[in-house]
C-alpha positions in Angstrom: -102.9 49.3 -148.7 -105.3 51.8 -150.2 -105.8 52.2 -153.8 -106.9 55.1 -155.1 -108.8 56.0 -158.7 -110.8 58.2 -160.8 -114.7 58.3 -161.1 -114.2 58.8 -164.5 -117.7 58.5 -166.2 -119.7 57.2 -163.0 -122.8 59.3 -163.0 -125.0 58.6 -159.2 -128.3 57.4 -159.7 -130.2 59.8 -157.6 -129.9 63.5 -158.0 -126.8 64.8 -156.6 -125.2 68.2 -157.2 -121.8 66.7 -158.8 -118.9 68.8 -157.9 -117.3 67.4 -161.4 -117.8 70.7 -163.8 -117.4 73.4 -161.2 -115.1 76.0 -161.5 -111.8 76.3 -159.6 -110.4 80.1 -158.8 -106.9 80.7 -157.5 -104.9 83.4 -155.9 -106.5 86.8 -156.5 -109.8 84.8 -158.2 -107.6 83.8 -160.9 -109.6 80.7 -163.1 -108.2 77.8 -163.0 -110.3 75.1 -165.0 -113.2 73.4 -164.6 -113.0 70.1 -162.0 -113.0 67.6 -164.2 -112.9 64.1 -161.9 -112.0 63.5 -158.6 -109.1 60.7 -157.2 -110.6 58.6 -154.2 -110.0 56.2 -151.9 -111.8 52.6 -152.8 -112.1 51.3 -149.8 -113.8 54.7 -147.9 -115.0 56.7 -150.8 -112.9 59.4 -149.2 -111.5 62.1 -151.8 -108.5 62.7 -151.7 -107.6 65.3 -154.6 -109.3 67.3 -157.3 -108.3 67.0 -160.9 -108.5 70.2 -162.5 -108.9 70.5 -166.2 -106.6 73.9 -167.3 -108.5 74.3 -170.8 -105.1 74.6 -172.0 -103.2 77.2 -170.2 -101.0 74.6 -168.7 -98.4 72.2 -171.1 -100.1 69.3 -169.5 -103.5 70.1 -169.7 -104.3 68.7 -166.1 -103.8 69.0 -162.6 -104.4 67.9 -159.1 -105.1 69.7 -155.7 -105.2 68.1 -152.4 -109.4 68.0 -151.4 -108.2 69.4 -148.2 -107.0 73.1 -150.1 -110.1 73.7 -151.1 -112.7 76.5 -149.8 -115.8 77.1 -151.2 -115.8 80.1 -153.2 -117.4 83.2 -151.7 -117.6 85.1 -155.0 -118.7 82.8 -157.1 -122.1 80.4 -156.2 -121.7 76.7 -155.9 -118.0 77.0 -157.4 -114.5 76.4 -155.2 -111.1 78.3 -154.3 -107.8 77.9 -154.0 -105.0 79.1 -152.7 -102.8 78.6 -155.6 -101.7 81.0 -158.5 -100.3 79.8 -162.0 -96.8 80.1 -161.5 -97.3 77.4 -158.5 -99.4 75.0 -161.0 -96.5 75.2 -163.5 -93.9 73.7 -161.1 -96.1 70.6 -160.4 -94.8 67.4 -161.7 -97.0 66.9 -164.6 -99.9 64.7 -163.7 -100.8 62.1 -165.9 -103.9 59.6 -164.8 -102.3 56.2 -166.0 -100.1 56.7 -163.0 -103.2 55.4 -160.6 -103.1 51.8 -162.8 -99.4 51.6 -160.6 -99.7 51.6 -157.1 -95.8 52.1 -157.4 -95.7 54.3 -160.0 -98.7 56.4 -158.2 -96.4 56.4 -154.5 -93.4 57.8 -156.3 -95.6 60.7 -158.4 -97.3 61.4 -154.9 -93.8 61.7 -152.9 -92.9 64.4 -155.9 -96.1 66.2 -156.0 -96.1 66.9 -152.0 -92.9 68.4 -152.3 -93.5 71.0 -154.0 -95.8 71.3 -151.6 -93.9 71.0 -148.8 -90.7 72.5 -149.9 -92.5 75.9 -151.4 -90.9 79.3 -149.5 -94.1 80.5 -147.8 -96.0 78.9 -145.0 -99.6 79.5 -143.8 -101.5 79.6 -140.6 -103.4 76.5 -140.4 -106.8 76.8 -142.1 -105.7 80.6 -143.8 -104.6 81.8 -146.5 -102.6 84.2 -143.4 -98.8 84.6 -144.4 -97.2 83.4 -141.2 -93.6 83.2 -143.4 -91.1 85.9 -142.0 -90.9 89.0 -143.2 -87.3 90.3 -143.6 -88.0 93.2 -141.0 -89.1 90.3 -138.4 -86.1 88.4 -139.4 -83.8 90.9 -138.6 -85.3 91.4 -135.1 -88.7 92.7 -134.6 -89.6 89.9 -132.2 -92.7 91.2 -130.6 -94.1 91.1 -134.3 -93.1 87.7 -134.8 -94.6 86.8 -131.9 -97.9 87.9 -132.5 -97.7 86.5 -135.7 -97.3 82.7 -133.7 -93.3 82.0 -134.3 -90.9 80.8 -131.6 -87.4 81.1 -131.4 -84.9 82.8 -128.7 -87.3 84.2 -125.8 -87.0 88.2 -125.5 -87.2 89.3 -121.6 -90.3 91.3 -121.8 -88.0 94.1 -120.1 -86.5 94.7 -123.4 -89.4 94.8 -125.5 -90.6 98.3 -127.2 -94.1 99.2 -126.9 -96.9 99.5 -124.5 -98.1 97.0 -121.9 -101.0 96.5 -124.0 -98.2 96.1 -127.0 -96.4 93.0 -125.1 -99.7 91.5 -123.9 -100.5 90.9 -126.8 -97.8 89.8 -128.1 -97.8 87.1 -126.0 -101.3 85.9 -126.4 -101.6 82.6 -128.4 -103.2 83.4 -132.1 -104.2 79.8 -132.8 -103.1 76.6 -134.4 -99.8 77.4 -136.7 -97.0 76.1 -138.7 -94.4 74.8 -136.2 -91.6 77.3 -136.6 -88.5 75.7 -138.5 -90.9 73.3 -140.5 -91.3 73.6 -144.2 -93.5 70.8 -144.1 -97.1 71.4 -145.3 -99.3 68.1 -144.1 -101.4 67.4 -147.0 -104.6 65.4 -145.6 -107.1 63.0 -147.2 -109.5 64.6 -145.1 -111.6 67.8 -146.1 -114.2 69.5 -143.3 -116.6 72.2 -143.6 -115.5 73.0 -147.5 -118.9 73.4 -148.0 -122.7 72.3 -148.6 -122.1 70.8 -152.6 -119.0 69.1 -151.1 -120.6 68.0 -148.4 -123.6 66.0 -150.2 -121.1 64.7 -153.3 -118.8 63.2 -150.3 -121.4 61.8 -148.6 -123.0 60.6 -151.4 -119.6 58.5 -153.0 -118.8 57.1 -149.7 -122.5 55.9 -149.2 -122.0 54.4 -153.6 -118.6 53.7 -153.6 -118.5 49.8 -154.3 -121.2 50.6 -157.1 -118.7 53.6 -158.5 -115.1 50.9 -158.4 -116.7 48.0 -159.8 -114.7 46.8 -162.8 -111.3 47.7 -161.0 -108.8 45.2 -161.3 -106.3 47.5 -159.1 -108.0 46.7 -155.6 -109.8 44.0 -154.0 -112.6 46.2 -153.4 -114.0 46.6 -156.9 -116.5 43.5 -157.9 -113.4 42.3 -160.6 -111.4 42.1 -158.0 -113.7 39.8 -155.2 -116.5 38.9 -156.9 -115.7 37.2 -159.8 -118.6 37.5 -162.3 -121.2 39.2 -160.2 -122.7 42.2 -162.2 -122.8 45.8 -161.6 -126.3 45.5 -161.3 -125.8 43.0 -158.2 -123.3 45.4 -156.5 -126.1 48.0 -156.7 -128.6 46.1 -155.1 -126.3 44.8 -152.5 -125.6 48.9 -151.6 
């Protein structure tokens, strides 16, 4: 089973352009915080969230964000974004980094965390921040527009359809990956692509130092306390 923990003060030998102390922007390029660590996988050196430190705006002073919601911020150089405004934030569960000491107690927080995720009212093309969430108007029957906008539901002959040829065309035309219609689910992934060139490097870079960066758990087997008894940090190094 994979355990997952905080970099906490690991610092990479070699010059690497940390993500930790970046800014993250919301909604409408709202701050955030500052990144303050990162939660990854031992046994890939995959991230898979952000912990984001508030500076005080929020009651628990932290919070996490999925690696995969992340963009890298067009406005701001060598920062990130997100599509997330306060009021979202606020309905988190509070996070709270003893948690990870407990795989059990880390699966439950998870399972609460995602949904509010999962269960939030608006839903997004895949890989936008594109409102693909119904519109009252569509909802009460424009179904050309909902089906330009990628939703199913009861087909509409295109006989009865308002509009030009061009109009109902189009409508039909597929607009690229969605939601599934009916699903509230929001898939939250360990995996982040193309988020952008700092990413990139600090990625590459834990998953290529990762056994140096967990020695001393006691969580995992993959940390050196956990399978190699009393070898040093300075052997795990030299073994990388």
């Amino acid at each position: 089973m994979a355990h997952y923990g905080l970099l906490r003060n690991y610092r990479f030998a070699e010059s690497t352009d940390d993500i930790r102390g970046t800014t993250l922007y919301g909604r409408n390029d709202e701050k955030l915080g500052k990144i303050d660590d990162v939660i990854f996988d031992h046994s890939t050196g995959n991230v898979r969230y952000v912990v984001v430190d508030t500076g005080g705006w929020l009651k628990s002073k932290k919070f996490i964000v999925p690696a995969d919601r992340l963009r890298a911020s067009e406005e701001h150089k060598d920062d990130f974004t997100s599509d997330l405004a306060k009021e979202q934030v606020e309905s988190f569960p509070p996070y709270n980094e003893k948690d990870l000491d407990s795989q059990e107690r880390w699966g439950d927080y998870e399972n609460r965390y995602r949904a509010k995720w999962e269960s939030g009212p608006v839903m997004h093309r895949a890989e936008t921040d594109r409102n693909i969430t119904p519109t009252t108007q569509q909802l009460q029957g424009n179904r050309s527009s909902m089906r330009a906008e990628g939703y199913s539901g009861t087909s509409v002959s295109t006989s009865s359809r308002s509009g030009t040829p061009e109009d109902v065309r189009a409508a039909d035309m597929s607009t690229g990956r969605v939601v599934p219609a009916g699903t509230d689910s929001v898939v939250i992934d360990n995996s982040a692509v193309g988020i952008g060139g700092r990413w990139d490097t600090f990625q590459s870079r834990l998953r290529e130092r990762r056994k140096e960066a967990v020695v001393g758990c006691t969580t995992c087997t993959v940390g050196a306390a956990g399978t190699k008894g009393s070898e040093s940090a300075d052997t795990w190094k030299k073994a990388i």
